[in-house]
Backbone as CSV, one residue per row, in Angstrom:
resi,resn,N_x,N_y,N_z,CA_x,CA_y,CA_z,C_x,C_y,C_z
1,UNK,-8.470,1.756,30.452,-9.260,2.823,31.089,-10.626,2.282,31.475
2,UNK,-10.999,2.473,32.475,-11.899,2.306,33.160,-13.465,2.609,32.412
3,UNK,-14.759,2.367,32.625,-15.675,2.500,31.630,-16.811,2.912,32.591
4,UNK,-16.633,3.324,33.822,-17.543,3.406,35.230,-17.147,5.258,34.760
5,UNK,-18.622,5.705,35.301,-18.837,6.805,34.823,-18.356,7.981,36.309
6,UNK,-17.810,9.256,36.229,-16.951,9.548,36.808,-17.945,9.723,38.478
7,UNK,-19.372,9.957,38.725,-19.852,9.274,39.878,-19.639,8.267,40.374
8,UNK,-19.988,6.940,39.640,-19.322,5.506,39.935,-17.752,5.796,40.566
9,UNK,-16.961,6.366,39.857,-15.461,6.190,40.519,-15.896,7.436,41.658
10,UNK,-16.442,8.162,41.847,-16.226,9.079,42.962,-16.828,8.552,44.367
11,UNK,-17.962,7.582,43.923,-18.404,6.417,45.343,-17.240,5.040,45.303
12,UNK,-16.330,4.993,44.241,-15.806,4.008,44.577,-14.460,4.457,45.464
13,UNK,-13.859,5.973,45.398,-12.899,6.074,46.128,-13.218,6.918,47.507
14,UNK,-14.582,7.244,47.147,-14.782,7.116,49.279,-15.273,6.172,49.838
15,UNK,-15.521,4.875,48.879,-15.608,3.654,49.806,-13.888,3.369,49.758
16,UNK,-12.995,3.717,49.361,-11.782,3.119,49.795,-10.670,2.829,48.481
17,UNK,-11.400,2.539,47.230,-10.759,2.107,46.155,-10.226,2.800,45.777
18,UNK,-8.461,2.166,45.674,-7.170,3.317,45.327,-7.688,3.721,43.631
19,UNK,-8.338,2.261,43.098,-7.781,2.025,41.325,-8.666,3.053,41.096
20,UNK,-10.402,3.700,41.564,-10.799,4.598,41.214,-10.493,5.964,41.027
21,UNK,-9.578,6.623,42.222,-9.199,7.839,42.076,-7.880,7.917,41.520
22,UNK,-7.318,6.396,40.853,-6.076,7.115,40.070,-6.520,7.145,38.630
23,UNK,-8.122,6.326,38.147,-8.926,6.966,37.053,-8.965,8.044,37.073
24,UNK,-9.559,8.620,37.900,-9.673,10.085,38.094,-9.107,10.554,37.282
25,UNK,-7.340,10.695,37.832,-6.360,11.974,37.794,-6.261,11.470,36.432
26,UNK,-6.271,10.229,35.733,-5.443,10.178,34.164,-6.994,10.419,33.610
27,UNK,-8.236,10.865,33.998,-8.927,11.510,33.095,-9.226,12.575,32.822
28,UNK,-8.717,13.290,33.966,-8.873,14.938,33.699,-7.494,15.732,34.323
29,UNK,-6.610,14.767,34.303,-5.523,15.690,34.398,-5.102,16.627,33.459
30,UNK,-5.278,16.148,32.002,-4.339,17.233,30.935,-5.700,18.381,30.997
31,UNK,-6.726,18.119,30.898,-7.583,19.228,31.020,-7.470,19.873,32.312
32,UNK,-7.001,19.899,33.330,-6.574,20.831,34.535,-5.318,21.513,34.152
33,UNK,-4.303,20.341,33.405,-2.834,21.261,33.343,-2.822,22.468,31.987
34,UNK,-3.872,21.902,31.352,-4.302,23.278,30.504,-4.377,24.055,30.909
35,UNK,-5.773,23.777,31.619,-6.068,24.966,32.144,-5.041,25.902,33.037
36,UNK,-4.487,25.510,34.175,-3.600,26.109,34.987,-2.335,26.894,34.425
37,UNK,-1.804,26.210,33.219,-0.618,26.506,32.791,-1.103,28.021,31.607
38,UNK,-2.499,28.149,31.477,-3.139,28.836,30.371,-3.149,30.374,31.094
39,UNK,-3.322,29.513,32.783,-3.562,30.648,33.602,-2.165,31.343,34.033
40,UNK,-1.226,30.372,34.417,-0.139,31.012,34.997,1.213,31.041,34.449
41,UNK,1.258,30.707,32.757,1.993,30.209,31.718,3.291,29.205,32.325
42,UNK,3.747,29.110,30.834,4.695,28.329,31.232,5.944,28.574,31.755
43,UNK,6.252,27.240,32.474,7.637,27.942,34.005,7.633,27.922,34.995
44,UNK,6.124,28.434,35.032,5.110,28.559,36.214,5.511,27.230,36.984
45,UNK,4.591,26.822,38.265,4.835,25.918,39.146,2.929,25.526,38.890
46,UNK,2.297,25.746,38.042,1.355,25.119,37.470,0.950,23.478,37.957
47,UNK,2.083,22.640,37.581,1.869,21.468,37.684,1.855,21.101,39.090
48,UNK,2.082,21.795,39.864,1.875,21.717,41.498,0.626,22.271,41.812
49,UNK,0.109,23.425,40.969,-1.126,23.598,41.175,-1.926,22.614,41.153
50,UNK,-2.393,21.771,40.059,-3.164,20.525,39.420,-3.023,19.700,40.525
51,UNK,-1.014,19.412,41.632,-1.293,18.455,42.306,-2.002,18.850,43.779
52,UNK,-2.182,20.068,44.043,-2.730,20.144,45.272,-4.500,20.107,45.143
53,UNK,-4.596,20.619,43.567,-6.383,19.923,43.283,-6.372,18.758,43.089
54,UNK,-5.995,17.765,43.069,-6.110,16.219,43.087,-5.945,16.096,44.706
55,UNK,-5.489,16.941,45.622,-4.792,16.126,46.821,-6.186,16.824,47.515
56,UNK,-7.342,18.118,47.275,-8.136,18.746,47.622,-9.416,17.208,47.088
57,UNK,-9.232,16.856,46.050,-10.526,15.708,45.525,-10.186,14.806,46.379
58,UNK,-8.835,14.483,46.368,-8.205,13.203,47.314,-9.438,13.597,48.775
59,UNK,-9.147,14.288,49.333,-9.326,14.808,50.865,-10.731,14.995,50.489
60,UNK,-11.218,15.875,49.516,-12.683,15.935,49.842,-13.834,16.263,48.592
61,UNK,-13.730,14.863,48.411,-14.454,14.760,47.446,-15.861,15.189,47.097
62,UNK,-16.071,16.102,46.366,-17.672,16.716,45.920,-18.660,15.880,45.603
63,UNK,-19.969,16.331,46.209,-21.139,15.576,46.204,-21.767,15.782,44.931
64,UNK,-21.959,15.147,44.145,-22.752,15.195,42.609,-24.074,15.642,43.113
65,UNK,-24.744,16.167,42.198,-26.694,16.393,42.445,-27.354,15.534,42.655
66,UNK,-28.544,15.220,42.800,-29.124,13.877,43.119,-29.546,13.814,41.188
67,UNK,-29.786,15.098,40.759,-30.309,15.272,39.044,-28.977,14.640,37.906
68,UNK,-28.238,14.776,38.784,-26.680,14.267,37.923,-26.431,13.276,38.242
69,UNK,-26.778,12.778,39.348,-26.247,10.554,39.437,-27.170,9.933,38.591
70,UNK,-26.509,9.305,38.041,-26.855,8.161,36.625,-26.697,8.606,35.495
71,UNK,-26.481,10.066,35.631,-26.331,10.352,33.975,-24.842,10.750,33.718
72,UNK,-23.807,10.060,33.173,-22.752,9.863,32.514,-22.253,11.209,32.310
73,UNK,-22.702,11.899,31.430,-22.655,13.236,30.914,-22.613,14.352,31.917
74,UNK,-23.496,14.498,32.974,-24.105,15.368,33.891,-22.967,15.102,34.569
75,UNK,-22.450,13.905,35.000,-21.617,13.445,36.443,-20.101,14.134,36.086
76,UNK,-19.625,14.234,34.651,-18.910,14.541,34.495,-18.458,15.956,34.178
77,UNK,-20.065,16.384,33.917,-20.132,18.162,33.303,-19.529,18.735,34.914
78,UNK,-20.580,18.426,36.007,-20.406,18.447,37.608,-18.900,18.732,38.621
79,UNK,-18.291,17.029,37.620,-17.130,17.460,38.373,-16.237,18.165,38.106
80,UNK,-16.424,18.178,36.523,-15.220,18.924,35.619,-15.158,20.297,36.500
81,UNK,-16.534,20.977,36.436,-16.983,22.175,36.794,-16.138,22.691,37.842
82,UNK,-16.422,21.767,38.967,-15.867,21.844,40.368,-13.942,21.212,40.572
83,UNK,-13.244,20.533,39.707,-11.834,20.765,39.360,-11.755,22.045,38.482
84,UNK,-12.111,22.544,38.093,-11.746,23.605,36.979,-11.821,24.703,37.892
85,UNK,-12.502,24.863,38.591,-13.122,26.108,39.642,-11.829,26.144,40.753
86,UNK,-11.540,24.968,41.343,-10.639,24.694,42.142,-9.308,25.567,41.890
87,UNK,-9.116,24.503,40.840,-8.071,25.055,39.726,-7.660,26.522,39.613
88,UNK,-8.652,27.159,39.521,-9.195,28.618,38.946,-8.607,29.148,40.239
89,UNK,-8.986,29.142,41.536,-8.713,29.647,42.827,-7.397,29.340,43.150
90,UNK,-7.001,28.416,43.250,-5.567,27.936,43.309,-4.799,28.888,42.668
91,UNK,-4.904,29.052,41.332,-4.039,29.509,40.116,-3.924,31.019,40.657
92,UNK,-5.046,31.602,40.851,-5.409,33.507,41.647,-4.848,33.607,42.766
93,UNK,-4.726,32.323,43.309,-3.856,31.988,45.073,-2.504,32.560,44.570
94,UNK,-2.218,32.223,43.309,-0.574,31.774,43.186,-0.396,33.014,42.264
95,UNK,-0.894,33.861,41.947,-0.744,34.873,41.585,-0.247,35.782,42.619
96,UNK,-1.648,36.176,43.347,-1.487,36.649,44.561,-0.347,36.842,45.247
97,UNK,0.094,35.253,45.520,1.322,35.619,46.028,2.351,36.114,45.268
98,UNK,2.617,35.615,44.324,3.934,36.072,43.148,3.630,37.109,43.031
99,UNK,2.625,38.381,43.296,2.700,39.959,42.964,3.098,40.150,44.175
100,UNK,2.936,39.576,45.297,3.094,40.092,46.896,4.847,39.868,46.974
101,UNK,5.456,38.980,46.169,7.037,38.814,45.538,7.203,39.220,45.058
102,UNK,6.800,40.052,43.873,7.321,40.837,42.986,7.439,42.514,43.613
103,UNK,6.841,42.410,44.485,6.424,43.955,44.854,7.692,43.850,46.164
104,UNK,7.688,42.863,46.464,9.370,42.766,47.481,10.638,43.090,46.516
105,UNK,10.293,42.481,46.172,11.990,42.511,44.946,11.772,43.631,44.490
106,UNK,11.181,43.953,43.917,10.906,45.501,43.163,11.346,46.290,44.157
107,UNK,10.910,46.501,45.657,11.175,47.362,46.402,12.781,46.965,46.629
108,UNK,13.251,46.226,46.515,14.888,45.784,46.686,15.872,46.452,45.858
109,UNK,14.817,46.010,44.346,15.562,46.248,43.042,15.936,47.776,43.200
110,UNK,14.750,48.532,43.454,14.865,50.352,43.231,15.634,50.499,44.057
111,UNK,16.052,50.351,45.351,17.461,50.830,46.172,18.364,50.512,45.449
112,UNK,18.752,49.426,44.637,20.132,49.498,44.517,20.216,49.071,42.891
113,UNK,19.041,49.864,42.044,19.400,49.467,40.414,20.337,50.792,40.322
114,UNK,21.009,50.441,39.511,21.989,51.793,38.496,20.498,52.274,37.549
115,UNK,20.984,53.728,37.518,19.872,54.278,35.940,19.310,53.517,35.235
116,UNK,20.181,52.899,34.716,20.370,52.155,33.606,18.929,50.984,33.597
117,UNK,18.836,50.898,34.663,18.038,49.219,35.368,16.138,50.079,35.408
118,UNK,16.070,50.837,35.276,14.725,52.178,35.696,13.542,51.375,35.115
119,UNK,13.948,51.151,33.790,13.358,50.530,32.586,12.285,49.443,33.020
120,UNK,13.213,48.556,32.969,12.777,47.034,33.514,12.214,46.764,34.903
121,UNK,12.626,47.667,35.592,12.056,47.239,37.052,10.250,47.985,36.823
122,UNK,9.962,49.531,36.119,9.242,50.201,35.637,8.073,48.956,35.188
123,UNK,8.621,48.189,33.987,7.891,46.939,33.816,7.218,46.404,34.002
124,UNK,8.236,45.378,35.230,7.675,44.720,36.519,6.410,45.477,37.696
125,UNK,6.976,46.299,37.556,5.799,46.977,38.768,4.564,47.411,37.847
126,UNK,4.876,47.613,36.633,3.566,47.900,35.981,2.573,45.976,36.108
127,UNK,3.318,45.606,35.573,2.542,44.103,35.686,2.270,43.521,36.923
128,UNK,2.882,44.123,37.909,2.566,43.771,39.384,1.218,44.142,39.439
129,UNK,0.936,45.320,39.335,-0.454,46.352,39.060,-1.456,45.550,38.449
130,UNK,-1.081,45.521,37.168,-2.194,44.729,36.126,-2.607,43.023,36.803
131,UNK,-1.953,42.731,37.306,-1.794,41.646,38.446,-2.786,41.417,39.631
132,UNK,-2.637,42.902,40.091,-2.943,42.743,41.151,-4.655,43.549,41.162
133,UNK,-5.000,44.345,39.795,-5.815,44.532,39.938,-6.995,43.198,39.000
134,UNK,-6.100,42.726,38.168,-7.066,41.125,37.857,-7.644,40.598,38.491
135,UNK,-7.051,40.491,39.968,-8.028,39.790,41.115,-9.071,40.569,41.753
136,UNK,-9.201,41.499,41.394,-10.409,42.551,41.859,-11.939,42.200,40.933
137,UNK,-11.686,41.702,39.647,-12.989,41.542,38.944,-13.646,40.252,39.612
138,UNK,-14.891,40.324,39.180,-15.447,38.857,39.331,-14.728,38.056,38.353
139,UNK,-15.096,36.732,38.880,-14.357,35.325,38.637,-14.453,35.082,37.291
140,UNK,-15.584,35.210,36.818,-15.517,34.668,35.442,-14.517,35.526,34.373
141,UNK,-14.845,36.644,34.343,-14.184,38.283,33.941,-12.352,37.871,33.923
142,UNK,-12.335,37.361,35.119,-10.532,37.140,35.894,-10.361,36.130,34.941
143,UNK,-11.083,35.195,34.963,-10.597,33.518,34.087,-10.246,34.170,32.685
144,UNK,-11.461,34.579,32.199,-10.970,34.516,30.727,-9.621,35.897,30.200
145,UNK,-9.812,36.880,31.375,-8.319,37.891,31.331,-6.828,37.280,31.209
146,UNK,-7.128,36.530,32.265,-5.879,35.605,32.594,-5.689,34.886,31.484
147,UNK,-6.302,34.277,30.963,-6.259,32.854,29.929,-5.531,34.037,28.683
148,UNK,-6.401,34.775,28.259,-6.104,35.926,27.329,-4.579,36.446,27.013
149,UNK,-4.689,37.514,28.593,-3.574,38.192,29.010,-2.132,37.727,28.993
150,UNK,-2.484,36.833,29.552,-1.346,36.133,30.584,-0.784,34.882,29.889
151,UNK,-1.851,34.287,29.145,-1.769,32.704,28.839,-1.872,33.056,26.975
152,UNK,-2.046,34.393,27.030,-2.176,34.356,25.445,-2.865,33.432,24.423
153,UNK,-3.968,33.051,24.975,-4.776,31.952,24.454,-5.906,33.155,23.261
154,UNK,-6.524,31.880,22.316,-7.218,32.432,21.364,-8.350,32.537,21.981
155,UNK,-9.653,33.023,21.469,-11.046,33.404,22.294,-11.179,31.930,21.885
156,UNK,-11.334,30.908,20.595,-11.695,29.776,20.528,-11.204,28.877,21.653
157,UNK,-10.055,29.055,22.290,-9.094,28.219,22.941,-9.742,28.651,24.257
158,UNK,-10.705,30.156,24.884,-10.630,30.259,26.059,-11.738,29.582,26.154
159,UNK,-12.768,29.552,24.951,-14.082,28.547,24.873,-14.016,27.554,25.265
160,UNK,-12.936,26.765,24.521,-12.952,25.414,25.133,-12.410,24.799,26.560
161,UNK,-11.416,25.664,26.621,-10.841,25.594,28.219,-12.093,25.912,29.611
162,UNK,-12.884,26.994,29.098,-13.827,27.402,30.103,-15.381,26.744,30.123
163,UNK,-16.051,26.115,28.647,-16.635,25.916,28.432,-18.245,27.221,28.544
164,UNK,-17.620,28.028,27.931,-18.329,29.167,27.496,-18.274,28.999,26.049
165,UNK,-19.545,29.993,25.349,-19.368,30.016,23.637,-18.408,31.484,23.301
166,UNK,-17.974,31.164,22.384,-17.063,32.376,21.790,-17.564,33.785,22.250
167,UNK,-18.687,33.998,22.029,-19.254,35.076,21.935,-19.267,35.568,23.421
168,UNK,-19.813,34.625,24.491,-19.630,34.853,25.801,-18.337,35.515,26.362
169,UNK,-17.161,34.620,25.729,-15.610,34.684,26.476,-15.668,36.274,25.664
170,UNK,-15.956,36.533,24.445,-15.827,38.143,23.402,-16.296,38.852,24.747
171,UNK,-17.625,38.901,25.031,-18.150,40.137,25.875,-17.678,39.966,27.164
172,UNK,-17.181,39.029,28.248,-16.395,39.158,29.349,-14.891,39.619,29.066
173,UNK,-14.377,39.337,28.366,-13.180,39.936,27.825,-13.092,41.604,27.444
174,UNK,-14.228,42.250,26.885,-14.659,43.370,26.774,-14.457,44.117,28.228
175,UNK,-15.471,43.521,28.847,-16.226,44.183,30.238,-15.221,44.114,31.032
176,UNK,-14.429,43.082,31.247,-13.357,42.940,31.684,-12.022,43.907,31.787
177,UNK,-11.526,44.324,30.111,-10.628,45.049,30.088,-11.171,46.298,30.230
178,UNK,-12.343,46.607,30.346,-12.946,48.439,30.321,-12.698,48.222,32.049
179,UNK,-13.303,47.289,32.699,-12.877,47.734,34.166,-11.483,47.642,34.640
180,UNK,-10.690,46.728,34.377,-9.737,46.458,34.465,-8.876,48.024,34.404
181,UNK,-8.965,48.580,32.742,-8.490,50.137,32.740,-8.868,50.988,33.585
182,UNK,-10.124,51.061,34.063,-10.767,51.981,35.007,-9.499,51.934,36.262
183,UNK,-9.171,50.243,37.031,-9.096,50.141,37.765,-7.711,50.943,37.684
184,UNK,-6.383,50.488,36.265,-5.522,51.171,36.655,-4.986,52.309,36.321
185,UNK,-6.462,53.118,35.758,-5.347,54.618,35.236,-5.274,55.476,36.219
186,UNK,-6.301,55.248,37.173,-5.530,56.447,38.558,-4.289,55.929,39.115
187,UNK,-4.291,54.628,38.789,-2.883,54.109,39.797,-1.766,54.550,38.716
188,UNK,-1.863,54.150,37.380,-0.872,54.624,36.576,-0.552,56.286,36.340
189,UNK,-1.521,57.101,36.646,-1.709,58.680,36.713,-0.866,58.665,37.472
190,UNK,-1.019,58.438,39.227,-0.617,58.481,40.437,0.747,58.363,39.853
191,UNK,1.581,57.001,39.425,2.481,57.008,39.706,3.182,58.246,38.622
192,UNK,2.850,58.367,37.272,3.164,59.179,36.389,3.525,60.649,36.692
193,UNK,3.047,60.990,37.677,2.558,62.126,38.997,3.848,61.897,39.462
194,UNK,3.960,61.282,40.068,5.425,61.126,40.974,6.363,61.324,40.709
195,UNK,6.531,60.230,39.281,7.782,60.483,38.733,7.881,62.229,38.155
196,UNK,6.936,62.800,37.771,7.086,64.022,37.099,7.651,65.056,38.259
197,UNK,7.086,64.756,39.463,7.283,65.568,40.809,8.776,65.300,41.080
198,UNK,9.159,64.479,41.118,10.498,63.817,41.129,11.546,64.537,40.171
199,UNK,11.214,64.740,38.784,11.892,65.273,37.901,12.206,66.497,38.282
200,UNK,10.999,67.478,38.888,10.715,68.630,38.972,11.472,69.056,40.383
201,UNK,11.418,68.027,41.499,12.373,68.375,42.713,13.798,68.887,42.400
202,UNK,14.196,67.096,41.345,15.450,67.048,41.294,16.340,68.462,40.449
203,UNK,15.561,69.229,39.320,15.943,70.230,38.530,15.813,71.132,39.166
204,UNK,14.429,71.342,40.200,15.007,72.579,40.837,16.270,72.771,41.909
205,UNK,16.949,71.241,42.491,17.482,71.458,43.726,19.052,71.269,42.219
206,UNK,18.846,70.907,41.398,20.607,71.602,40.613,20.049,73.007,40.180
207,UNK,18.992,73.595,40.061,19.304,75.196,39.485,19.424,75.364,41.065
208,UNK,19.349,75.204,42.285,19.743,76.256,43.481,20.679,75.639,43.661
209,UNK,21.400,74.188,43.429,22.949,74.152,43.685,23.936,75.197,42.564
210,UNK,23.464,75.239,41.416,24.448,75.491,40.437,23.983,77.628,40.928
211,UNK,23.063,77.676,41.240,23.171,79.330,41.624,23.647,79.751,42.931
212,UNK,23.964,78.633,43.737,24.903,78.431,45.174,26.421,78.893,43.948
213,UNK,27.009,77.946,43.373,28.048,77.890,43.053,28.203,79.391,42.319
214,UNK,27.702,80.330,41.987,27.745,81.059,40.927,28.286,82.160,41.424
């Protein structure tokens, strides 16, 4: 492993040098596939996430501070920052879409489930929701939900993944799930509403069939 501090390799692979940016990826790869896989668990297509942020550094590599070249520590706090962030957007990309899929299939599933199927599809569309309203908070709020929620990580574990202190990831996690609820109890009312309206159609149209028959 290389001993050039992660500025040094970031001027050495936009002057051209392959051996610098494959330092790179074997130094902060498992800390990206953490992260990503924390975000979008496992199964996920995660590890494709990580490769299109290496192929984003590949293509366009971030300018360090002028306060962060020479210092070892700084160069690396910098870039981590800016793969992790990447990362972070990517991962909400790929959410995004997988609720914009789930909400297809779901609409597929309800035409043609038996009774029986009500349950599970019910589920799915609830987590489509919780899904889809995650991407509505600010960023930081979303990271540590996701990591939480989704990735079932400990508050110690979202510390270290995010590089926040415990106490930080505690009160975004808070603020987080109070808006988060805000966001879905009218949608969960709404639908609760429906189905009850639904119940209420369907019983009245058998008491006027069964008083047709009478």
């Amino acid at each position: 492993m290389s001993s050039d501090s992660d500025g040094q390799l970031l001027r050495q692979w936009k002057a051209g040098q392959q051996p610098a940016f494959a330092e790179l990826v074997q130094r902060h790869q498992s800390a990206l596939l953490r992260h990503a896989r924390a975000i979008l668990g496992a199964g996920s297509p995660y590890e494709d996430v990580v490769q299109d942020v290496f192929l984003k550094l590949a293509e366009s590599p971030p300018d360090l501070t002028a306060e962060a070249l020479g210092d070892p520590e700084r160069e690396r706090v910098q870039l981590l920052s800016w793969l992790h962030k990447v990362t972070r957007n990517a991962c909400m990309d790929t959410i995004r879409s997988d609720t914009r899929r789930k909400r297809r299939e779901h609409a597929v599933a309800s035409s043609e489930a038996a009774d029986g199927g009500h349950a599970s599809i019910e589920e799915r569309d609830t987590r489509a929701l919780v899904e889809r309203e995650l991407t509505k908070l600010p960023v930081d709020q979303r990271e540590v939900l996701a990591l939480r929620l989704m990735g079932e990580r400990s508050y110690k574990e979202i510390a270290e993944i995010t590089g926040k202190n415990v106490g930080t990831v505690g009160w975004l996690i808070s603020v987080g799930l109070k808006a988060l609820g805000e966001g879905l109890e009218p949608l969960l009312e709404g639908r609760k509403s429906a189905q009850r309206g639904g119940t209420v159609r369907i019983e009245t149209g058998m008491g006027l069939a069964q008083g047709e028959a009478s």
